[in-house]
Wavefront OBJ file of the C-alpha trace (Angstrom):
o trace
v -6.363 -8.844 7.733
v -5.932 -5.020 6.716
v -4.795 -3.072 4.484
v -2.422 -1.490 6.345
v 0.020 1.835 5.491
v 3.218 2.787 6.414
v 2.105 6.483 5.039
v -0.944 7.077 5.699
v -3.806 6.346 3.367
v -4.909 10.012 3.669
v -1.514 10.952 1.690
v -2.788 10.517 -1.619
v 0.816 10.255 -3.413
v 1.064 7.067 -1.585
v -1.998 5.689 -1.128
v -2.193 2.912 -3.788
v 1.342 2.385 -3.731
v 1.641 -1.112 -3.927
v 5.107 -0.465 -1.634
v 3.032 1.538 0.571
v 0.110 -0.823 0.979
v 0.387 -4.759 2.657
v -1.518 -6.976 4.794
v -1.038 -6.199 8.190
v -3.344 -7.722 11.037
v -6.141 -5.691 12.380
v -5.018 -5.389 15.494
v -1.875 -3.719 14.800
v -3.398 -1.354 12.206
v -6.454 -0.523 14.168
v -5.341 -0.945 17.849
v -1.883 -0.115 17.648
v -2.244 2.523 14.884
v -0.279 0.624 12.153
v 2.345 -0.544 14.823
v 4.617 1.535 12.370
v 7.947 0.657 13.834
v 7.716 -2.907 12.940
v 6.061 -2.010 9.923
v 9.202 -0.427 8.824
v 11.458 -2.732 9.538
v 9.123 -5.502 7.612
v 8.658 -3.215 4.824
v 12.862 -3.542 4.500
v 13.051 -6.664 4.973
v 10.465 -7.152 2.313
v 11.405 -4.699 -0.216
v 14.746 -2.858 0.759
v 15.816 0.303 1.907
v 15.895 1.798 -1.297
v 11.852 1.341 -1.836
v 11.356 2.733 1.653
v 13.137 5.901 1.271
v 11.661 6.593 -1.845
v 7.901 6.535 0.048
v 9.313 8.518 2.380
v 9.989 10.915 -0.695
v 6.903 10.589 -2.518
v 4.637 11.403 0.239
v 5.742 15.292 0.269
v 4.484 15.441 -3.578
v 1.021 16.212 -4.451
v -1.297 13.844 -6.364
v -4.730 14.029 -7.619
v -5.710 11.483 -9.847
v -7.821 11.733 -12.432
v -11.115 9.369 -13.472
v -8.847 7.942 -15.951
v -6.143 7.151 -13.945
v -8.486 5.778 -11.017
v -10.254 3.574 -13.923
v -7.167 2.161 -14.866
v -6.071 0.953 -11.145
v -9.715 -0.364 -10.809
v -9.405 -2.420 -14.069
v -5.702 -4.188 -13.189
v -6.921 -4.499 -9.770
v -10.286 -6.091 -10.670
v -8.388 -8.554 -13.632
v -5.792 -9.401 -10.905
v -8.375 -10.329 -8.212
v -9.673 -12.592 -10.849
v -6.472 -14.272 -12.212
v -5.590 -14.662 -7.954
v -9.060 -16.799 -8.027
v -8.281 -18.492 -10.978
v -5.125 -19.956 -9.317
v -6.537 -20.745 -5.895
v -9.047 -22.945 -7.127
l 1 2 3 4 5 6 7 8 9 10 11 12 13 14 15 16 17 18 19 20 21 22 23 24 25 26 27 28 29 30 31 32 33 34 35 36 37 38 39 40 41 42 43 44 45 46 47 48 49 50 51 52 53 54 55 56 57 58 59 60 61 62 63 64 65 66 67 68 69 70 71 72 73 74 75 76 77 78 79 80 81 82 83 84 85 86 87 88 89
């Protein structure tokens, strides 16, 4: 599995989106570059047409984060990794 995008990961408004970003298999996001129709229509069925059309909005802003900001994500992300083994095992 990949992290895959509907926008692309070079957008940095959206690039650690948690909207933006789901597993996708590596074929379609390396092979079929994101298969992005289907991607769409999962990413509705998933979370609605009102989360998709506000990426679609978001990605025209600009966004530079800061250390802070990037230290923050890395914490929750790091804690939720953890908790996620926690319940597996």
């Amino acid at each position: 599995m990949d992290a895959g995008h509907f926008i692309p990961r070079s957008n940095m408004s959206t690039r650690y989106n948690e909207f933006n970003v789901n597993a996708q298999c590596k074929f379609c996001n390396q092979s079929l570059l994101g298969n992005i129709i289907n991607y769409r229509e999962e990413l509705i069925a998933k979370y609605g047409g009102s989360k998709w059309r506000e990426l679609l909005m978001i990605q025209h802003e600009t966004k530079k984060y800061t250390k802070f900001e990037l230290q923050i994500m890395i914490d929750h992300y790091t804690d939720l990794v953890k908790s996620l083994k926690k319940q597996k095992c």
